[in-house]
C-alpha positions as CSV (number, residue, x, y, z in Angstrom):
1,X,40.7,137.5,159.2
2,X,41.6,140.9,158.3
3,X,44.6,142.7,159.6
4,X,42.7,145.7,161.0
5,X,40.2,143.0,162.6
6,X,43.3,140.8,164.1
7,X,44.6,144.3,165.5
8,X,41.2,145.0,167.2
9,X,41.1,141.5,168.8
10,X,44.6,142.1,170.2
11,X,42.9,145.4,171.5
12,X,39.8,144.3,172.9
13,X,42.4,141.8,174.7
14,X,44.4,144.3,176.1
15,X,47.2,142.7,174.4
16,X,48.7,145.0,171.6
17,X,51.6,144.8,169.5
18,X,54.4,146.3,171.6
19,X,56.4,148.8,169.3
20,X,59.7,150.7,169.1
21,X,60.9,153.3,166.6
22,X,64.2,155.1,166.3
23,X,64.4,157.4,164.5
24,X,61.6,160.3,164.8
25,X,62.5,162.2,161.9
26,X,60.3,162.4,158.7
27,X,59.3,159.0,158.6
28,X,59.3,158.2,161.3
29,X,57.0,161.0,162.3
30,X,54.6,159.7,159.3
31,X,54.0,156.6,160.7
32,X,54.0,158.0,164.6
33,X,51.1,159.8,163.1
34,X,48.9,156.7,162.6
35,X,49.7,155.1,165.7
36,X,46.9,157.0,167.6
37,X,43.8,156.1,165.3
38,X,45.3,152.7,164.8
39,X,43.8,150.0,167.4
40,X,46.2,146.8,168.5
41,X,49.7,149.2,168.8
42,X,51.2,150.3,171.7
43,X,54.5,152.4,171.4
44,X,56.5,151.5,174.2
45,X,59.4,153.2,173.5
46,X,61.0,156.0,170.8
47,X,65.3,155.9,170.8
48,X,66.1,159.1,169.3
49,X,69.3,161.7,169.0
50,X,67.2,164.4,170.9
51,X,64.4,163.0,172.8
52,X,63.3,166.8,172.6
53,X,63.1,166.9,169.3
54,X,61.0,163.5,169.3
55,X,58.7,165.1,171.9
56,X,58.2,168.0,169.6
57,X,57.4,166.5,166.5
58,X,54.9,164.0,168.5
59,X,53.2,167.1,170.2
60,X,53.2,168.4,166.3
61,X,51.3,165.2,165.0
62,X,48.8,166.0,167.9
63,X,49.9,163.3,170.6
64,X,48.9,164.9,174.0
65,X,51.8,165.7,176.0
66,X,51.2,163.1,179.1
67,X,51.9,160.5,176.6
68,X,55.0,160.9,176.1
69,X,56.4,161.9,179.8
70,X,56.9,158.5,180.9
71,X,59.9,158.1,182.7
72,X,61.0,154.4,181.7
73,X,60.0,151.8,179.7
74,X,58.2,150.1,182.7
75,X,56.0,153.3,183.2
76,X,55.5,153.5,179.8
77,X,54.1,149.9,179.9
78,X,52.2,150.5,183.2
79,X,50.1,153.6,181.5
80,X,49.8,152.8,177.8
81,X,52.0,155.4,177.6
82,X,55.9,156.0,175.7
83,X,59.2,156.0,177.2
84,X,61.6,158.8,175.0
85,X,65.0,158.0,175.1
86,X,68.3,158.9,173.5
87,X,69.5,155.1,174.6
88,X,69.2,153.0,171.7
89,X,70.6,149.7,172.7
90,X,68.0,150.1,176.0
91,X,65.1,150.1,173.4
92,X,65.7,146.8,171.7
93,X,67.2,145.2,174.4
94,X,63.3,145.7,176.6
95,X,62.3,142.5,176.7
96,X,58.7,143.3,176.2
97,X,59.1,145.4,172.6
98,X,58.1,142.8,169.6
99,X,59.2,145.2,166.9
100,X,61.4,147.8,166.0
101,X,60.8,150.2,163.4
102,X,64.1,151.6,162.1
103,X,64.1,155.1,160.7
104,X,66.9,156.7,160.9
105,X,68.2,157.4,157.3
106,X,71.8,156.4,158.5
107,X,72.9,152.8,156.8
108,X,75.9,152.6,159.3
109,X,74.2,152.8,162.7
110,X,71.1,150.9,161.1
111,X,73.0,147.6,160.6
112,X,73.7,147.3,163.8
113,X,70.6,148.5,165.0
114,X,69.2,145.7,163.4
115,X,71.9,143.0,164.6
116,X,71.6,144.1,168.5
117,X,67.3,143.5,167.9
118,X,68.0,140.3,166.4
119,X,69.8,139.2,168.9
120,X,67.3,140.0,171.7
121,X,64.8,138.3,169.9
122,X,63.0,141.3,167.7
123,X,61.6,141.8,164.4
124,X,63.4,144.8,162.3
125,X,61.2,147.0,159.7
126,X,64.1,148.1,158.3
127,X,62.8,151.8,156.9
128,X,66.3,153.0,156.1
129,X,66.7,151.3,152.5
130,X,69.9,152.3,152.6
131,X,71.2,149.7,154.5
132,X,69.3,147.1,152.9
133,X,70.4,147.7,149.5
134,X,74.1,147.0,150.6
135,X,73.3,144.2,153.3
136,X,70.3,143.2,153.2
137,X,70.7,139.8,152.1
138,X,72.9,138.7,155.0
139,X,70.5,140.9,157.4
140,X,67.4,138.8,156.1
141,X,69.9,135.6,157.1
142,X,70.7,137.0,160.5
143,X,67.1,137.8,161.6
144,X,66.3,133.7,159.9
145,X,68.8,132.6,162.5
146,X,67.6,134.6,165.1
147,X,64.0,132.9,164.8
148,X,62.9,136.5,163.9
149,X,61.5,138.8,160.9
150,X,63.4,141.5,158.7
151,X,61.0,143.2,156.8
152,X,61.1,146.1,154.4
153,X,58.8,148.9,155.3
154,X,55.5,149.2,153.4
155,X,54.5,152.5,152.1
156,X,58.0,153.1,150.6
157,X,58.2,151.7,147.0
158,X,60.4,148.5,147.1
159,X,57.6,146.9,149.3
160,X,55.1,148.2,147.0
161,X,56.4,146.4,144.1
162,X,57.1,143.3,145.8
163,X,53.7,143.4,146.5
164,X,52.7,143.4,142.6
165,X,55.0,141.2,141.8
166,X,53.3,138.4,144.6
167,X,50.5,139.9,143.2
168,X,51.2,138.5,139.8
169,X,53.1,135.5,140.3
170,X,50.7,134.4,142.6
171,X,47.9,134.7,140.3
172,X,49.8,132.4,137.5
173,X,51.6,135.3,135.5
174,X,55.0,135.5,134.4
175,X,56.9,138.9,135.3
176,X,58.5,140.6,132.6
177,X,59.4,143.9,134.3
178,X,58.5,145.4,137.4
179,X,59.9,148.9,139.1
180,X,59.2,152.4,140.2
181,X,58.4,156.0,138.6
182,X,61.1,158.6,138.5
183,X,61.5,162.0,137.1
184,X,64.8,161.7,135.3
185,X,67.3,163.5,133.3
186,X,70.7,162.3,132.0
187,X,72.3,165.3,133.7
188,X,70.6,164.7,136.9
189,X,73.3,162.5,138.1
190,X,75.8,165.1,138.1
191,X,73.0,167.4,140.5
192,X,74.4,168.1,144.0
193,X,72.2,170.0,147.1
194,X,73.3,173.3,145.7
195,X,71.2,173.0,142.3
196,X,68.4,170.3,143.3
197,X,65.7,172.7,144.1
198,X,66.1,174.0,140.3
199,X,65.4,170.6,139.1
200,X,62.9,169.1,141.8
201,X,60.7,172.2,140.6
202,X,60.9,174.7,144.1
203,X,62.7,177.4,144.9
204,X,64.7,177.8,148.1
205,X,62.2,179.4,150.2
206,X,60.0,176.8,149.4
207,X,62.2,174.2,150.6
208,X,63.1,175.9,153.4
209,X,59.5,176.8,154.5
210,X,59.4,172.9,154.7
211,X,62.2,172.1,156.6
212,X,63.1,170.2,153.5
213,X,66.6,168.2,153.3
214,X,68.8,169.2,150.3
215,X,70.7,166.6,150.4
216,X,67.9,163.7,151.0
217,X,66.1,164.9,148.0
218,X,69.6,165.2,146.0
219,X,69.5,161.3,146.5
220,X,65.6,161.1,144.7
221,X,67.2,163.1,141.6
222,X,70.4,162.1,141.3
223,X,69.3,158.8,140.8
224,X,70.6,157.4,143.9
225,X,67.5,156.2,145.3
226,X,66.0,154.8,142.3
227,X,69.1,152.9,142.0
228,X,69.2,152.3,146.1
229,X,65.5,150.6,145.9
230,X,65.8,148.8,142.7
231,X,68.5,146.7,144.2
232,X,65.8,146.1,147.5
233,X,63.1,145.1,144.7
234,X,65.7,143.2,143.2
235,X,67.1,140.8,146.0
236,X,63.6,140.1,147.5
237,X,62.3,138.8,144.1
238,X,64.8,137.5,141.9
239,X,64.3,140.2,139.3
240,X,67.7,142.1,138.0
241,X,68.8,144.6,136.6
242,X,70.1,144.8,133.1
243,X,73.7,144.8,133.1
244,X,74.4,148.8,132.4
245,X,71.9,149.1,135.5
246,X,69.1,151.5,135.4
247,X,67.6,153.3,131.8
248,X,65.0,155.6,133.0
249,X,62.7,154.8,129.7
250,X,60.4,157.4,129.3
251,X,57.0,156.2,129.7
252,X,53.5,157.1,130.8
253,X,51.0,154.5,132.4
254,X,49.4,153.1,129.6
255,X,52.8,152.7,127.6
256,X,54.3,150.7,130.4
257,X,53.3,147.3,128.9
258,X,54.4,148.5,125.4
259,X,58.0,149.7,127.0
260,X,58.7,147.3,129.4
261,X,59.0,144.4,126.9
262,X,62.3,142.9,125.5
263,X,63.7,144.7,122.8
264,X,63.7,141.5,120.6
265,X,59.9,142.2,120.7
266,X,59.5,146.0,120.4
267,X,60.0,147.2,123.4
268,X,63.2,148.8,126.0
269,X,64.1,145.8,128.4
270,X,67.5,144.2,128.0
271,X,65.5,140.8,129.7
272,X,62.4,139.4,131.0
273,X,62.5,139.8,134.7
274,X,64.3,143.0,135.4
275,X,64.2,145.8,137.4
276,X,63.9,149.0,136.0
277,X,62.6,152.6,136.3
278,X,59.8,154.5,133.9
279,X,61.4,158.0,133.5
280,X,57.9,160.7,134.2
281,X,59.6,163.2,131.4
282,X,60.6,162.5,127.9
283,X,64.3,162.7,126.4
284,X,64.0,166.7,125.6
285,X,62.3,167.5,129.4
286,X,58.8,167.6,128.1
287,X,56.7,166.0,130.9
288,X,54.8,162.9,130.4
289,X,51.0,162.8,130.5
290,X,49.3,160.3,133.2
291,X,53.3,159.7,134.3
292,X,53.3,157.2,137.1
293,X,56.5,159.2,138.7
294,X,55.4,159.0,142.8
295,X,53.9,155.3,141.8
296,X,55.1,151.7,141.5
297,X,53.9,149.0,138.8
298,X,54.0,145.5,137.9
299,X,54.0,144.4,133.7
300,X,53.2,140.4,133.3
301,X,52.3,137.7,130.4
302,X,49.5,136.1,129.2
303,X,51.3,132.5,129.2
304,X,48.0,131.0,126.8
305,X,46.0,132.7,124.2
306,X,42.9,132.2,126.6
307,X,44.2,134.8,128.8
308,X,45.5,137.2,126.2
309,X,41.7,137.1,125.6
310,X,40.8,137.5,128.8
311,X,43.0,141.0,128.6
312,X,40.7,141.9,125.9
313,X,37.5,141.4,127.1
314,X,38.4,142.9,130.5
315,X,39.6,145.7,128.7
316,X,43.5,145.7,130.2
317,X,46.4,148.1,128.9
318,X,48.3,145.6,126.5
319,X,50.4,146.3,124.3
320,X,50.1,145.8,120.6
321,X,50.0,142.1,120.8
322,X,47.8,142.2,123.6
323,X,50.3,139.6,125.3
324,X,51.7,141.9,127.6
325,X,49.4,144.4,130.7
326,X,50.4,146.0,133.4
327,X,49.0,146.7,136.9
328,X,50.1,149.7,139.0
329,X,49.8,152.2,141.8
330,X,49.5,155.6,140.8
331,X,50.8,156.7,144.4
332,X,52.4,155.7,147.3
333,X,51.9,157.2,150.9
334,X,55.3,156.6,152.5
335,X,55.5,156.5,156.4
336,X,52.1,156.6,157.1
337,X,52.0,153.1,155.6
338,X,54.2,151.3,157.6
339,X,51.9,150.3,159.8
340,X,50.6,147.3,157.2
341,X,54.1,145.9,157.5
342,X,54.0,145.9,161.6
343,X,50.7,144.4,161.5
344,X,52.0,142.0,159.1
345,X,55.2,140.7,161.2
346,X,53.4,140.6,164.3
347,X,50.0,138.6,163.2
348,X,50.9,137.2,160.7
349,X,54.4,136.5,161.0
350,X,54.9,137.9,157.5
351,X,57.6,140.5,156.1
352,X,56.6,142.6,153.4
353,X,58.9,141.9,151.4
354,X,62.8,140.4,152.6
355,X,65.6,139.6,150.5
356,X,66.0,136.2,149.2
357,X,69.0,136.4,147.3
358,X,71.8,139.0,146.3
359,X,70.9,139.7,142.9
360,X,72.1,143.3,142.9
361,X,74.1,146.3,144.1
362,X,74.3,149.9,144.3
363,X,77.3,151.3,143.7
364,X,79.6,154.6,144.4
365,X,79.9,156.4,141.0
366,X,81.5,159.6,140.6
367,X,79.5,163.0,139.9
368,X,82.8,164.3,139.0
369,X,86.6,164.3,138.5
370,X,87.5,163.3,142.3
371,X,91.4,164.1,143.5
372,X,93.2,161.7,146.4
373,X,92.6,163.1,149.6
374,X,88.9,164.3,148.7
375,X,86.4,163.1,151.2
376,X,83.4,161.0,150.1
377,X,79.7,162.5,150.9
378,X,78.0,159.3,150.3
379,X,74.1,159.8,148.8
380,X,72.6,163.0,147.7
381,X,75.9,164.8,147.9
382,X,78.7,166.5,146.1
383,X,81.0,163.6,145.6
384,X,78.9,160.4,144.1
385,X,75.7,159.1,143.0
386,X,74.6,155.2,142.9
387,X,74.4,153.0,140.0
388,X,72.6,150.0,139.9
389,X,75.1,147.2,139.0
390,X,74.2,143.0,138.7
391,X,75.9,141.3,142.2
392,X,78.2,139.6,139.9
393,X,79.6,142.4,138.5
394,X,80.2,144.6,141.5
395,X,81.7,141.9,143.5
396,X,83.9,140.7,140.6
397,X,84.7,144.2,140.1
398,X,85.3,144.7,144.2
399,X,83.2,147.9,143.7
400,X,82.4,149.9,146.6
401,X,78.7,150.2,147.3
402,X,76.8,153.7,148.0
403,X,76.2,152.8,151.2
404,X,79.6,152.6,152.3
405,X,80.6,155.6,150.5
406,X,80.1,158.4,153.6
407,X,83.2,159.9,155.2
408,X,85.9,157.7,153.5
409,X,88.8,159.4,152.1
410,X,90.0,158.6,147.9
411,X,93.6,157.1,147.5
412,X,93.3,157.3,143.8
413,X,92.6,160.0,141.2
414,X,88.7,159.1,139.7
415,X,86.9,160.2,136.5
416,X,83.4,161.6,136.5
417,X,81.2,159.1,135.7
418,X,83.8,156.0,136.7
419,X,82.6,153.8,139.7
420,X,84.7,153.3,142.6
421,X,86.0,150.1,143.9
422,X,87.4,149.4,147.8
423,X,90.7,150.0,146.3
424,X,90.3,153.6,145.6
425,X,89.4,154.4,149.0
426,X,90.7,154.3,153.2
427,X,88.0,151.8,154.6
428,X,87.6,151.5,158.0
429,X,87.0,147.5,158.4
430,X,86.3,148.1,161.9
431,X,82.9,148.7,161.1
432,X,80.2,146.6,162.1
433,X,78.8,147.7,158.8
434,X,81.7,147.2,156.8
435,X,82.7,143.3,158.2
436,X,78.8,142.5,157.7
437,X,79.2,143.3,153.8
438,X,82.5,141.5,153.6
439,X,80.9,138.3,155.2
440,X,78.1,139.1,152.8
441,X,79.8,139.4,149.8
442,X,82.1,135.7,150.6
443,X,78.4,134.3,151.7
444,X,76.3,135.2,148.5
445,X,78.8,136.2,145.6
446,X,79.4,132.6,144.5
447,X,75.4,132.1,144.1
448,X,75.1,135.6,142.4
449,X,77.9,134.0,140.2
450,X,76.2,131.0,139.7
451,X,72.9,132.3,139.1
452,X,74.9,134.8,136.2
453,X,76.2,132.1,134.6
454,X,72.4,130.2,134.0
């Protein structure tokens, strides 16, 4: 049976999946949008910063305003309606909420949102990447334990491409590449908020007409996020990365199968299986024709000369030797998506996509020369952007991963362009955050080691 058909059984049975988000911000709002045309769902509860901001931005998607005036959880639940609250830890703690949707953007206070729903028994759609990319692996562990699910969020690209690559291996094809669409530049690494907008293609009154974040979208073109989600692709499917992390190839849809091939056969890749990212504009700027930039793809084997054959007659991308095609996603619609991956954990008892391994890392690089004493700004800043390492380099280097790079003061003079380790840097180890990557990295860095060494 279908999703949307399970959902309208658990409707027409006055039994719906009991939700709650925190986080109502941009996401977060995306997906709040689908709630009321989506049967089977009943938000029970939003945890937010300012409740009165939540209220807004729900009265701005069109919710009516008696909806979200409840004035608890058991009210909420009484009147189909939802409970706002600034009380986090209330929210996953209600014993009647099956999922939480996390959406705040913030890695730090995500981890241990996610802990504090595992232990009271709830499924995580872990929204904010971020976290994932430096704990993910020991998060997916936790929720096992826990008898519940952690989930990436469909509609952003890491579950995308997990998707294709199911997609494909399911179906009997080897993977030889699979990744995202970026526009990318050398010299975007070195952007910071102040000159994003001349990159990203706005002007400032553009961006601020849309309450646009400088900062967030610093992260897209600095080459943070592509490096943050590559690692998420990466741990939930085995890929990984080559060991200089992330080229940007430039490379439009139908040259995908021809790029994404090992270079000992003509194409960019340093190895079948890896992550990587098709760059939408060419070396010199010039943009790229059918780019796939805003889309995610998939590039597999024929494994017999039967289906190279079939590639032909079907009329596939190939490349040159017809061995190699690609499938793909032109777009992706972000928040207003994640409501396949909350149907998923709650019907079907199915994440879309969850890391099975620590296969890679994101790590603190700097955009500049840094001085001791300098504060860190973490993604999208002034300070650092993220580089996509192997596991087994970054813990054998101790490097310090992007996530963990917000609000932590340097010790030791850096070169631009040098990545950090926990050395050059006051850590906090108090951190729920920071003790959860330590236990990950004694957990999983001898199997990343291990698997390196294959």
């Amino acid at each position: 049976m279908s999703l949307h058909r399970m959902l309208q059984a658990r409707a027409a049975e006055a039994n719906p999946l009991r939700i709650g988000v925190i986080g109502a911000g941009k996401f977060g709002s995306m997906y709040l949008s689908q709630i009321p045309t989506t049967p089977g769902i009943h938000l029970l509860g939003i945890a937010d910063l300012s409740p009165d901001r939540a209220r807004e931005n729900l009265a701005r998607l069109g919710w009516k305003p008696d909806v979200t005036q409840a004035s608890s959880f058991a009210d909420a639940r009484k009147h189909g309606s939802t409970h706002l609250t600034d009380d986090w830890r209330a929210l996953v703690s209600h014993p009647e909420i099956d999922i939480i949707v996390e959406s705040t953007g913030d890695p730090i206070a995500a981890v241990e949102h996610a802990l504090e729903a595992f232990r009271h028994g709830k499924s995580v759609v872990m929204v904010t990447v971020e976290a994932d990319a430096f704990c993910g692996p020991l998060l997916a562990k936790r929720a096992a334990a826990a008898g519940v699910i952690y989930s990436l969020a469909y509609g952003d690209q890491p579950a995308l491409i997990c998707e294709l690559v199911d997609w494909a291996r399911t179906s009997g094809f080897e993977v030889t590449a699979a990744g995202r669409g970026h526009k990318w530049l050398p010299h975007f690494a070195q952007s910071t908020p102040e000159t994003v907008w001349k990159y990203w293609g706005l002007n400032e009154e553009q961006a601020k007409r849309g309450g646009l974040n400088p900062k967030m979208f610093n992260s897209f073109l600095d080459g943070s996020k592509p490096a943050i989600e590559s690692t998420a692709v990466a741990n939930a499917t085995g890929l990984t990365p080559a060991p200089d992390g992330l080229a940007f190839p430039p490379c439009s849809v139908e040259d995908l199968p021809f790029v994404m091939r090992p270079i000992s056969e003509g194409g960019q890749l340093h190895h079948k299986g890896q992550v990587e990212v098709a760059s939408s504009l060419e070396k010199d700027g010039r943009a790229i024709p059918y780019e796939i930039r805003k889309g995610v793809w998939v590039v597999f084997e024929a494994a017999t000369e039967y289906q190279k054959n079939c590639f032909e007659e079907y009329m596939l991308q190939t490349d040159p030797s017809g061995r190699y095609s690609v499938m793909y996603k032109r777009w992706h619609l972000i928040g207003l998506e994640v409501g396949m991956s909350v149907a998923s954990i709650g019907l079907r008892k199915e994440p879309t996509g969850t890391p099975i391994g620590f296969h890679a890392d994101v790590i603190a690089t700097a955009k500049r020369d840094l001085k001791p004493g300098e504060m860190l700004d973490g993604e999208g800043g002034y300070t650092v952007y993220g580089k996509l390492f192997p596991s087994e380099k970054s813990t054998g280097l101790g490097s310090l991963p992007l996530g963990l790079a917000h609000n932590v003061k340097l010790v030791k003079p850096i070169k631009a362009g040098q990545s950090l380790t926990y050395a050059d840097v006051v850590m906090d180890e108090s951190l729920t955050a920071v003790k959860l990557r330590r236990e990950m990295e004694r957990d999983f860095a001898p199997a990343a080691s291990k698997i390196a060494a294959q």
